[in-house]
Every structure is written in C-alpha cells, then in structure tokens.
C-alpha positions as a Markdown table, in Angstrom:
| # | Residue | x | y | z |
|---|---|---|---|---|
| 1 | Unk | 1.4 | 6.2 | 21.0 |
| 2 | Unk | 0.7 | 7.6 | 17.9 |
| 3 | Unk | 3.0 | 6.4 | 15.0 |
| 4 | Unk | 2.7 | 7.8 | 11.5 |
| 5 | Unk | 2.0 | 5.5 | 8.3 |
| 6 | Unk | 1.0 | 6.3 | 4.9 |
| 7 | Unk | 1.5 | 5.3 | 1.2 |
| 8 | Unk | 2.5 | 6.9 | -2.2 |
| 9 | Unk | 2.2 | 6.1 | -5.8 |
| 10 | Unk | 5.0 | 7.5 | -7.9 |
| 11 | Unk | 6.0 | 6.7 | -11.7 |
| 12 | Unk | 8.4 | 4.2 | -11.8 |
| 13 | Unk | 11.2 | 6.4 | -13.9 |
| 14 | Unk | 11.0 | 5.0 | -17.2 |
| 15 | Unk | 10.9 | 8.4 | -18.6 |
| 16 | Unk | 9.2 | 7.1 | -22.2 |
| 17 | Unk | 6.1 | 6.4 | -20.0 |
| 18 | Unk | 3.9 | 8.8 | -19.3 |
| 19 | Unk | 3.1 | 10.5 | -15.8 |
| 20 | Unk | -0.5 | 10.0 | -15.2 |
| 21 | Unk | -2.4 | 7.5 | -13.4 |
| 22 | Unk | -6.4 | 7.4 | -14.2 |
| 23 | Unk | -8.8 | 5.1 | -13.8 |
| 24 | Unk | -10.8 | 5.5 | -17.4 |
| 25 | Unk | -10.3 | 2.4 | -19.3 |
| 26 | Unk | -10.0 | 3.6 | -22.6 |
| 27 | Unk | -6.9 | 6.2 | -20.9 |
| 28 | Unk | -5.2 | 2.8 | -19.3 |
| 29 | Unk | -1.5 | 2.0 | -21.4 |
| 30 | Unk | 0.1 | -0.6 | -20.9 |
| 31 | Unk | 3.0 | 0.9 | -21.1 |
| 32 | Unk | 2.7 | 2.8 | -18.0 |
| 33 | Unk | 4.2 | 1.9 | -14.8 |
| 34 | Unk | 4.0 | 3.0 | -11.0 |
| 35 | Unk | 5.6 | 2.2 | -7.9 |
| 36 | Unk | 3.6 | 1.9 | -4.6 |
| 37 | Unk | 5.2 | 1.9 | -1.4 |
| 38 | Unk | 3.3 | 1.6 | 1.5 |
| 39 | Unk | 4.6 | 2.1 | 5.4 |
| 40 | Unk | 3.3 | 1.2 | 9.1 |
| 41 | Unk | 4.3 | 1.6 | 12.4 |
| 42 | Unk | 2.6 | -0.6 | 14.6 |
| 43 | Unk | 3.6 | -0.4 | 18.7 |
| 44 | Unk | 2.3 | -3.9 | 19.4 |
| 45 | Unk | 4.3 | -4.5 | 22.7 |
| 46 | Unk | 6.1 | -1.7 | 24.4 |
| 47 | Unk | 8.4 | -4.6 | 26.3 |
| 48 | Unk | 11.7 | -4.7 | 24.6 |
| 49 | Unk | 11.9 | -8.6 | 25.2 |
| 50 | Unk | 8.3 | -9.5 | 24.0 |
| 51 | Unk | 8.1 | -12.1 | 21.5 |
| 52 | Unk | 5.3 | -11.8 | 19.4 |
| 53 | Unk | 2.2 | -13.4 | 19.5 |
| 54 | Unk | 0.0 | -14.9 | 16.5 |
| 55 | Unk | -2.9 | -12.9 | 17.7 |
| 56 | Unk | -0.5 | -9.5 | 16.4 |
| 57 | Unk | 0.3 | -11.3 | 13.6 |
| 58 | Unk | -2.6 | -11.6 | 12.5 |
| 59 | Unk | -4.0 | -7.9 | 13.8 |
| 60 | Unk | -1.1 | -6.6 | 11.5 |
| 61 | Unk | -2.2 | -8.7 | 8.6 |
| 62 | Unk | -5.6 | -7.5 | 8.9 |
| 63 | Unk | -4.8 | -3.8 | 8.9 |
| 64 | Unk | -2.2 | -4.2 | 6.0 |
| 65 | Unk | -4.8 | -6.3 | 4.1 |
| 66 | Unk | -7.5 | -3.8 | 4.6 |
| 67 | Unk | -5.2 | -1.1 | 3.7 |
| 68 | Unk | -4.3 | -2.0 | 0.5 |
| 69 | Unk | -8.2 | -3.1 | -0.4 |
| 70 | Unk | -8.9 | 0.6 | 0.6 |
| 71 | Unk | -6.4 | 1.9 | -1.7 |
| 72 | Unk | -7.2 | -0.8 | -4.4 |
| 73 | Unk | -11.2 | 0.3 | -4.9 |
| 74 | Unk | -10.5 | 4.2 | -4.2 |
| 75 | Unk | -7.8 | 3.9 | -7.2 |
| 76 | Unk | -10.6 | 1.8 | -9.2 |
| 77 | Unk | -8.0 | -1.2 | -9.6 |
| 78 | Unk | -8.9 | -4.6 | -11.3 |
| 79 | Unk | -7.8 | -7.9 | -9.2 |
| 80 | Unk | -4.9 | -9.4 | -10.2 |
C-alpha cells in the first residue's frame, strides 16, 4: 500500500514575529518562532487483531528518527 506522509513548517502566529525562516546566522531572531508538524502512515500489519511487535517499533522509530535528521541538516538546524 502506498500511504501518504509529509511535514510542514509554518509560523507559529505571533503576528509581531516575522515570517521567514533562513539559515544565515546573522538573519537568525530570537524572536522568531515556527511550528513543525510532521505525519506518517505506516501499514505495519494489515491483520486487524495483530499486536505489535518490538521489531516495528523500532522500524517506525528508525524512519521517524531519520526523518527528522533529514529535515534537521537540509534546514541547516543546530542540535539542541
């Protein structure tokens, strides 16, 4: 099956902040804020009554994990 996932980044409605996400450091305020929302859809057992098993546990952590890494460096994030 092919299920549909994806993410957005939207401002977080404060409307004294401003509207624009960049990665330059000397363009980074503070006072800026953005909401990210990220969605999966994972078919990991098409039996209604299958319990879960810690091997999809831990598939579906990888892939969320990786996920938001990917995001993370294309953005040009720092840790934290």
């Amino acid at each position: 099956a092919i299920l549909p996932s994806g993410f957005s980044i939207i401002p977080d409605g404060l409307e004294s902040r401003p509207m624009v996400i960049t990665s330059r450091q000397q363009e980074k305020n503070t006072d800026g804020g953005s909401l990210f929302t990220v969605a999966f859809q994972i078919l990991t057992n098409s039996s209604p009554t299958a319990k879960l098993t810690m091997e999809s546990v831990d598939s579906v952590n990888s892939l969320v994990s990786c996920t938001l890494r990917h995001i993370r460096t294309s953005l040009n994030c720092e840790d934290g």
